[in-house]
NUNUDO-499279 format. One record per residue (C-alpha): residue number from 0; residue in three letters; x, z, y. Coordinates in nm, 2 decimals. Example, Ala and Ser with C-alpha at 12.3 -4.5 7.8 and 13.67 -1.06 7.14 Angstrom:
2
0:ALA:1.23:0.78:-0.45 .
1:SER:1.37:0.71:-0.11 .
# end
This chain:
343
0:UNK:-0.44:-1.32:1.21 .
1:UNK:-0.59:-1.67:1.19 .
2:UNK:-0.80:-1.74:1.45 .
3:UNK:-1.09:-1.87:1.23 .
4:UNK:-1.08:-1.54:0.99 .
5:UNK:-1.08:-1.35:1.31 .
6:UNK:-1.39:-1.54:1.44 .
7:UNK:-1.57:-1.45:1.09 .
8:UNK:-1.49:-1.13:1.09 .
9:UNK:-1.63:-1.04:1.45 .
10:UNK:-1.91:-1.25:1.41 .
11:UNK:-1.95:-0.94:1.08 .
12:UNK:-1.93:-0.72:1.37 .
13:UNK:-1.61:-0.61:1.36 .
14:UNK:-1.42:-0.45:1.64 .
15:UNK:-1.05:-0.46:1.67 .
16:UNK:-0.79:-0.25:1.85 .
17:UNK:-0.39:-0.40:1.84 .
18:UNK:-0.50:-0.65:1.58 .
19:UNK:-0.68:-0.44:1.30 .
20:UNK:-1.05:-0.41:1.26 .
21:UNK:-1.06:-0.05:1.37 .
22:UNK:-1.42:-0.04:1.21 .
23:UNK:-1.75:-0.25:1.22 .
24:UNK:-1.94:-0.01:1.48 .
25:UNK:-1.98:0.32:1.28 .
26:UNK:-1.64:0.49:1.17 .
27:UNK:-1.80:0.83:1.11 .
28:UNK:-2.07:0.62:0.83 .
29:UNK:-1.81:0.45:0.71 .
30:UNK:-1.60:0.71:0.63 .
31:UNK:-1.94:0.88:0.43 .
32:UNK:-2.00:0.53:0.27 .
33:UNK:-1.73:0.49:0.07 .
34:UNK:-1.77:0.69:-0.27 .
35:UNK:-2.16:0.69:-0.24 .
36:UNK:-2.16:0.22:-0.25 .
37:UNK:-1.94:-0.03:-0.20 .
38:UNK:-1.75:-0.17:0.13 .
39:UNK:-1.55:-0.46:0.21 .
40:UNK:-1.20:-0.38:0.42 .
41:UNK:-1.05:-0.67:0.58 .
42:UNK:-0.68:-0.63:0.46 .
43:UNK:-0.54:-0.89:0.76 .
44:UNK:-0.31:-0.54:0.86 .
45:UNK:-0.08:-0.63:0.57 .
46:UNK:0.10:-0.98:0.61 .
47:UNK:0.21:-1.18:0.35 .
48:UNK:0.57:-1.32:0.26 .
49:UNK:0.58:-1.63:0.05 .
50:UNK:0.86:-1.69:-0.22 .
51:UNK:0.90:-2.02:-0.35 .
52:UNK:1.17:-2.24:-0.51 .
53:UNK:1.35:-2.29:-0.87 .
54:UNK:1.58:-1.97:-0.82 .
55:UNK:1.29:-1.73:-0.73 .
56:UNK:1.27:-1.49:-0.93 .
57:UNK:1.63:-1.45:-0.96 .
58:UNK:1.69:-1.41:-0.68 .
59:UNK:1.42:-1.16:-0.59 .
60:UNK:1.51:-0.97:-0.91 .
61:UNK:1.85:-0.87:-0.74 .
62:UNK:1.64:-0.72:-0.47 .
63:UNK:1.36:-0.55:-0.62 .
64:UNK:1.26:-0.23:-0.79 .
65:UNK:1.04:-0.37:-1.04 .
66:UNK:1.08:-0.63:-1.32 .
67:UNK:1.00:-0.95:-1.09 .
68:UNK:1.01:-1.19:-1.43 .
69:UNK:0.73:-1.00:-1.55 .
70:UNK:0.46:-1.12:-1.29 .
71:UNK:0.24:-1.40:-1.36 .
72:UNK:-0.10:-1.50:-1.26 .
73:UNK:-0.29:-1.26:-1.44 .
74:UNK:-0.07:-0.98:-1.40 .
75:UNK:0.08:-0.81:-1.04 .
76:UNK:0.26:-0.48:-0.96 .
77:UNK:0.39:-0.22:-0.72 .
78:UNK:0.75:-0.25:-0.63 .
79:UNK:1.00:-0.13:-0.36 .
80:UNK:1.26:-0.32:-0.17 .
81:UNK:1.56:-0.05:-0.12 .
82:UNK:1.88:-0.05:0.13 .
83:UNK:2.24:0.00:-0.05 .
84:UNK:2.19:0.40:-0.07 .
85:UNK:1.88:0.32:-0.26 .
86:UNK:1.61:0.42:0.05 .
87:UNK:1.32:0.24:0.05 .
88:UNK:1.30:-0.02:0.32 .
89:UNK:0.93:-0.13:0.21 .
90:UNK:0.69:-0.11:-0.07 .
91:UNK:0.49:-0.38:-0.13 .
92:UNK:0.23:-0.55:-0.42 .
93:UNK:0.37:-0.88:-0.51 .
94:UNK:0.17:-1.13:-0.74 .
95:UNK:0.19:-1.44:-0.77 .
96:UNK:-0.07:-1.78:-0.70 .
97:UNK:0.03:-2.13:-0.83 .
98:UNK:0.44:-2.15:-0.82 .
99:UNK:0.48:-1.90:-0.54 .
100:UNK:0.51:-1.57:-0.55 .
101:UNK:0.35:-1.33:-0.23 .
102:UNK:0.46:-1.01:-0.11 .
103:UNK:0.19:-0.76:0.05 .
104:UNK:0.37:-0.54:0.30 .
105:UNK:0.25:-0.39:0.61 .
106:UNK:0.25:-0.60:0.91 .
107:UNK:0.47:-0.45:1.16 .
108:UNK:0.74:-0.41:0.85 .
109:UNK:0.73:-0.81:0.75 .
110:UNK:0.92:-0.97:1.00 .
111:UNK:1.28:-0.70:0.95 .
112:UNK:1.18:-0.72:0.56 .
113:UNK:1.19:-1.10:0.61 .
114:UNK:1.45:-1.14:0.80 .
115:UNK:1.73:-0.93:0.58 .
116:UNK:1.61:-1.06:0.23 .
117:UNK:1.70:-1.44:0.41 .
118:UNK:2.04:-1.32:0.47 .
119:UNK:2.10:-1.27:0.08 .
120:UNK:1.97:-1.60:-0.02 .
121:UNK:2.29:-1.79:0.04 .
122:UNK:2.27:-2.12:-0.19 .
123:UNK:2.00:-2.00:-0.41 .
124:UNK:1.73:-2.25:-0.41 .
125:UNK:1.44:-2.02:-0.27 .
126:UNK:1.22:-2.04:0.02 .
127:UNK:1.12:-1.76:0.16 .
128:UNK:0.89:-1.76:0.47 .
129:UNK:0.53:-1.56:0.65 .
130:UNK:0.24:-1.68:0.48 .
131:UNK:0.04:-1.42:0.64 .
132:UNK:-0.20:-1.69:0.81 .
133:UNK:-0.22:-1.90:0.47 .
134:UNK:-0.42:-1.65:0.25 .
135:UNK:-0.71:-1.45:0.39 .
136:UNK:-0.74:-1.15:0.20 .
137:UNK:-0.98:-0.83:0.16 .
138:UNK:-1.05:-0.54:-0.04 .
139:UNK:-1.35:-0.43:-0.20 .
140:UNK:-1.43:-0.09:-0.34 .
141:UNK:-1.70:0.13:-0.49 .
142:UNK:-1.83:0.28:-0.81 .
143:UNK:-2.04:-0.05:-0.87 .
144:UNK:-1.77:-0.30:-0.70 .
145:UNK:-1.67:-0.45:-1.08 .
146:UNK:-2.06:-0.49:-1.15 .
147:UNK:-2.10:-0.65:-0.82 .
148:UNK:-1.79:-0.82:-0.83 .
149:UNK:-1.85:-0.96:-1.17 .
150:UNK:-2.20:-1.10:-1.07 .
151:UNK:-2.04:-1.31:-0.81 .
152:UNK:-1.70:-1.51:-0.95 .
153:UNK:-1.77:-1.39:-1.35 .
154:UNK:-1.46:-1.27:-1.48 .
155:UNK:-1.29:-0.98:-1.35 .
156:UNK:-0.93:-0.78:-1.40 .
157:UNK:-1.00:-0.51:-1.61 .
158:UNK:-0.70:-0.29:-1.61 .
159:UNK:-0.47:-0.18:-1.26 .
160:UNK:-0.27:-0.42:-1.19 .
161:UNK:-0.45:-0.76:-1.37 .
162:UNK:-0.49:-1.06:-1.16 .
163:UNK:-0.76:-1.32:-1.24 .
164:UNK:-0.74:-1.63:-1.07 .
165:UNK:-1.09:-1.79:-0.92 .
166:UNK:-1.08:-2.12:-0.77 .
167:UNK:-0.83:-2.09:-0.52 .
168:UNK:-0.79:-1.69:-0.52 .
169:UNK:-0.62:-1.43:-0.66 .
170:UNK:-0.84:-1.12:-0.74 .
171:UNK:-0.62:-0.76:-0.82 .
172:UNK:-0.75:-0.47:-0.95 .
173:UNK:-0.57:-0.15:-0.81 .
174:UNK:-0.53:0.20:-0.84 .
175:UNK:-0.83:0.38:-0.74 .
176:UNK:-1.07:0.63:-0.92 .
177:UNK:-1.30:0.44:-0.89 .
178:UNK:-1.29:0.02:-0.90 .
179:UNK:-1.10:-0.14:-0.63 .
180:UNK:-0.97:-0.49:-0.61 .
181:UNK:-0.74:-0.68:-0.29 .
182:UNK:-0.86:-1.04:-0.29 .
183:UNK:-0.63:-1.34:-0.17 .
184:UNK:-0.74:-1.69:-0.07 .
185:UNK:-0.80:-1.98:0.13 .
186:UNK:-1.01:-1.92:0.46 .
187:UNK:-1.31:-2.13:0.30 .
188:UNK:-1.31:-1.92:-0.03 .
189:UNK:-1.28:-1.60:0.08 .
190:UNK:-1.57:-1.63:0.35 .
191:UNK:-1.76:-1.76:0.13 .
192:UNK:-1.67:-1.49:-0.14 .
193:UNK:-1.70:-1.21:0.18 .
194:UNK:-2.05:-1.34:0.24 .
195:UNK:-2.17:-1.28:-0.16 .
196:UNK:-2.06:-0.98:-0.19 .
197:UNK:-2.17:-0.88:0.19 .
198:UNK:-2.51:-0.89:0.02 .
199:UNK:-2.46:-0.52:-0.19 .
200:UNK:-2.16:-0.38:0.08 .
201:UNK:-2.07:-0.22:0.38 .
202:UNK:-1.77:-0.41:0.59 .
203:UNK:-1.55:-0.08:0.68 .
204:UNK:-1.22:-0.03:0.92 .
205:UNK:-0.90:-0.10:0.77 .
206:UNK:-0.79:0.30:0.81 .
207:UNK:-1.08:0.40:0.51 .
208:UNK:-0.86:0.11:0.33 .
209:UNK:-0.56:0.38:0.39 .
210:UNK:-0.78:0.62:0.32 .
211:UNK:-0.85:0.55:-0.02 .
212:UNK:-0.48:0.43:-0.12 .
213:UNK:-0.40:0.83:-0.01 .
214:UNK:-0.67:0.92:-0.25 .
215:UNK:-0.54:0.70:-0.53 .
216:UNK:-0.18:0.85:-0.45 .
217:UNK:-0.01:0.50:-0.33 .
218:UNK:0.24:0.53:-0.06 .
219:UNK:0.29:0.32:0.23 .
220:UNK:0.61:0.27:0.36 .
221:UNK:0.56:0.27:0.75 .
222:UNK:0.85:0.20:1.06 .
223:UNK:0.85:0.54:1.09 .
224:UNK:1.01:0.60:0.77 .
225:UNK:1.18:0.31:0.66 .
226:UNK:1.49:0.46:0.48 .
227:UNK:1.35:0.81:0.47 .
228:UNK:1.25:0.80:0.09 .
229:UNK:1.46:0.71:-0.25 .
230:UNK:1.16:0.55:-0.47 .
231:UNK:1.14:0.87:-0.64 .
232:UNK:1.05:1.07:-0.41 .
233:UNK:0.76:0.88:-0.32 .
234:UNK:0.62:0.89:-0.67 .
235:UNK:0.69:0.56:-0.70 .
236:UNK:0.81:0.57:-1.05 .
237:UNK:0.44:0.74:-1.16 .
238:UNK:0.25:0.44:-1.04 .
239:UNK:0.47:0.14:-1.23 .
240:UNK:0.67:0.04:-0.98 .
241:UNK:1.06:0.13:-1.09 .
242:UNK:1.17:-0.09:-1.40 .
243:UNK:1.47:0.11:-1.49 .
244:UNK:1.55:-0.18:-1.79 .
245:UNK:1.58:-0.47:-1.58 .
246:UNK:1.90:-0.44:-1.45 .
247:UNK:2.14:-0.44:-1.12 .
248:UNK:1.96:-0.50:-0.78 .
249:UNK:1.98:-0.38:-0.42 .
250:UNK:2.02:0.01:-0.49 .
251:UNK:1.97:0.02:-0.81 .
252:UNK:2.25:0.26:-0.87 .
253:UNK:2.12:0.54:-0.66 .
254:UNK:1.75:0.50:-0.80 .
255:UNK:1.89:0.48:-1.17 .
256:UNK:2.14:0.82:-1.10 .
257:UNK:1.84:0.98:-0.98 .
258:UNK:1.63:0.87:-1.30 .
259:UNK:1.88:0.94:-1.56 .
260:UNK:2.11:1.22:-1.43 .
261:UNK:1.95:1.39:-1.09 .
262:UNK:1.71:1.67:-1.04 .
263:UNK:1.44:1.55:-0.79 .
264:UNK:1.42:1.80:-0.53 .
265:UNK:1.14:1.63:-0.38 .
266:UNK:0.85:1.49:-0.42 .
267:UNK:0.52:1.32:-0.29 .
268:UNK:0.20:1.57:-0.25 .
269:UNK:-0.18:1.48:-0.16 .
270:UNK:-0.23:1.72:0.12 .
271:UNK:-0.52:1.86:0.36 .
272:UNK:-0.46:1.93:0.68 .
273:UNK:-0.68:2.07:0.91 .
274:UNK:-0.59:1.93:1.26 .
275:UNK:-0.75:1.81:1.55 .
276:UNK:-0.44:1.55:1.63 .
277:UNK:-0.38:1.28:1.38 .
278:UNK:-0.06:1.34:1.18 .
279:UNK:0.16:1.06:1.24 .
280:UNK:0.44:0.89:0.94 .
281:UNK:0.77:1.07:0.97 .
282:UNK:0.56:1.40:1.09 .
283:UNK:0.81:1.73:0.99 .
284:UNK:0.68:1.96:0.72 .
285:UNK:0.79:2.33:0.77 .
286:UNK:0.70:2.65:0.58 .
287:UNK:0.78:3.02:0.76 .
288:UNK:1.12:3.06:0.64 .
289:UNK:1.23:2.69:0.72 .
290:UNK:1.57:2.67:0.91 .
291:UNK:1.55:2.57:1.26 .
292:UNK:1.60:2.24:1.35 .
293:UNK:1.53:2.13:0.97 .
294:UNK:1.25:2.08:0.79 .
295:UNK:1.08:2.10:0.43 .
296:UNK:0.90:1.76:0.42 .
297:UNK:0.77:1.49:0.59 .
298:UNK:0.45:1.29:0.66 .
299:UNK:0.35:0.92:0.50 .
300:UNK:0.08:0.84:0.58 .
301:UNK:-0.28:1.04:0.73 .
302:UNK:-0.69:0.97:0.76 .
303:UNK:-0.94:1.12:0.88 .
304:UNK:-1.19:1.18:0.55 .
305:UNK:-1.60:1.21:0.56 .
306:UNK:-1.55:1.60:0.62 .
307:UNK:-1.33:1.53:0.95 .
308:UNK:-0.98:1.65:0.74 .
309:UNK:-0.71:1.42:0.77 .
310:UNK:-0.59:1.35:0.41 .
311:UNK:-0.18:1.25:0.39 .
312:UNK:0.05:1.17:0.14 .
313:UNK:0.39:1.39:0.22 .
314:UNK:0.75:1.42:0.11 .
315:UNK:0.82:1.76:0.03 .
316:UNK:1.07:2.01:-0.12 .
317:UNK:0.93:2.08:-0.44 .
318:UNK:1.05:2.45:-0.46 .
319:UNK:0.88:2.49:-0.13 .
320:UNK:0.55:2.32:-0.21 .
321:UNK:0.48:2.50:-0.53 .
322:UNK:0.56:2.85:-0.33 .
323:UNK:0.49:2.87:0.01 .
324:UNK:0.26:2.82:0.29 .
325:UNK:0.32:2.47:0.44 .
326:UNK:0.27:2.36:0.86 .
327:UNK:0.25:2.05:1.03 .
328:UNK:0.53:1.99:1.29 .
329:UNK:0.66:2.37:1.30 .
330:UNK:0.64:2.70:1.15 .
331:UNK:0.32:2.77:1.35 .
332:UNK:0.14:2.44:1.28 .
333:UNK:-0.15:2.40:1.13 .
334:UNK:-0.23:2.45:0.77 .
335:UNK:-0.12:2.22:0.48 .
336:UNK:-0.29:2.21:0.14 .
337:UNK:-0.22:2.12:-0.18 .
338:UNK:-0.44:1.88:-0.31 .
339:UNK:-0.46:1.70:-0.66 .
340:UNK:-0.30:1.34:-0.74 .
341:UNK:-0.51:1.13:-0.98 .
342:UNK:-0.18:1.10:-1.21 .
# end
């Protein structure tokens, strides 16, 4: 994190653990906060990679899930980078400011992303490199975060997924039930922009940022489960970010088999679970009749919600989902439920 951004945000009141802003003194209000007003959720636990260079975006649309020569600056998506068998090695937003194009991917997954998608670039004439100290970036979220928003910098995105472009940052709107938006710029910018909106908003921890992309049904690909999940499986195609018209890239055969000729055995659930220990990515999923030594699903990510219930996005056998009784880590575990996605 750069050292300045770092310096704002504690002088905010923000307390860190590894790294992240674990919270800004209350994690129990914050937690209550965010469907009653607005917070800002410094977003510095997701690094960026920069992609620059006349062969760009061919080159990154042999690597990617999504179409990459549809991004622009008023328009971002969703989209997956996937290993020859078509298993997700990250999923990341990628949008794109002046002539370079950024991926958002979580931190500890940047530098192994980084380092493999070099190894392909042979003669092409792209630069690829971290950028995660050259845009700050947060998120803002809230049933009156547009109106807010809108008051401050004037023009807002008005559908998932739009970018709009003030001064030197990039604001996204993203998938949420309510409006949410990840803002990108220079350190200057985005204090200043912090600062505005400070005014009507309560500065939260980055895990109700987590939080609220399990609400909204996004996965997050963690080290835990890199190569655990084809697209699929992790809804990935239900939130826009599979283009299955685009043509050949890194595992595209696999993901397209799936689409066009394979029956999806499983799938990604919002679950409850009721738990004192915090479920962890890669956490097994049984149900009572669940062979030894295997298991029916896994964990992607987990929060803690208002009511003290971690919330998780999971992997799990459809068949056994939609007719069983589901427990965390073994057949005796505690209690999964079923909750709804917003699509």
């Amino acid at each position: 994190m750069k050292t300045e951004w770092e310096d704002f945000l504690k002088n905010a009141g923000a307390e860190f653990i590894d790294d992240k802003v674990e919270s800004f003194g209350n994690p129990t209000r914050e937690r209550q906060i965010i469907h009653a007003g607005s917070s800002l959720c410094d977003l510095s636990h997701y690094g960026l990679i920069a992609a620059y260079g006349a062969d760009t975006v061919q080159f990154l649309q042999g690597q990617f899930t999504n179409d990459v020569a549809q991004i622009d600056e008023g328009h971002s998506q969703l989209s997956a980078y996937c290993s020859p068998k078509g298993r997700m090695l990250t999923n990341f937003r990628i949008f794109k400011q002046g002539e370079t194009l950024y991926l958002s991917l979580p931190q500890p997954l940047l530098e192994p992303v980084l380092n493999r998608l070099r190894m392909f670039v042979m003669r092409s004439k792209v630069t690829l490199e971290d950028a995660s100290d050259s845009l700050m970036r947060f998120g803002l979220h809230g049933p009156r975060a547009d109106q807010q928003l809108k008051a401050v910098v004037g023009l807002i995105p008005e559908n998932t997924n739009d970018t709009v472009q003030y001064k030197d940052c990039s604001i996204i709107r993203t998938h949420s039930s309510q409006p949410r938006f990840e803002i990108y710029g220079q350190l200057e910018s985005i204090c200043k922009l912090w600062q505005a909106l400070d005014v009507d908003a309560t500065a939260v921890g980055s895990h109700i940022w987590e939080l609220l992309n399990i609400q909204a049904g996004i996965p997050v690909v963690a080290p835990e489960t890199v190569e655990a999940f084809v697209p699929q499986m992790a809804n990935m195609s239900l939130v826009g970010a599979i283009n299955f018209k685009k043509g050949c890239y890194t595992g595209q055969e696999v993901v397209a088999r799936m689409h066009y000729l394979g029956k999806l055995k499983k799938r990604m659930y919002h679950v409850a679970i009721d738990t004192s220990d915090a479920p962890r990515p890669g956490d097994k999923i049984f149900t009572q009749n669940t062979t030894a030594g295997s298991s029916t699903g896994n964990i992607i990510s987990a929060e803690l919600n208002a009511d003290g219930i971690y919330e998780a996005l999971a992997v799990i056998q459809i068949a056994d989902a939609e007719s069983q009784p589901l427990q965390l880590h073994d057949a005796s575990g505690p209690a999964i439920k079923l909750l709804e996605l917003p699509y």
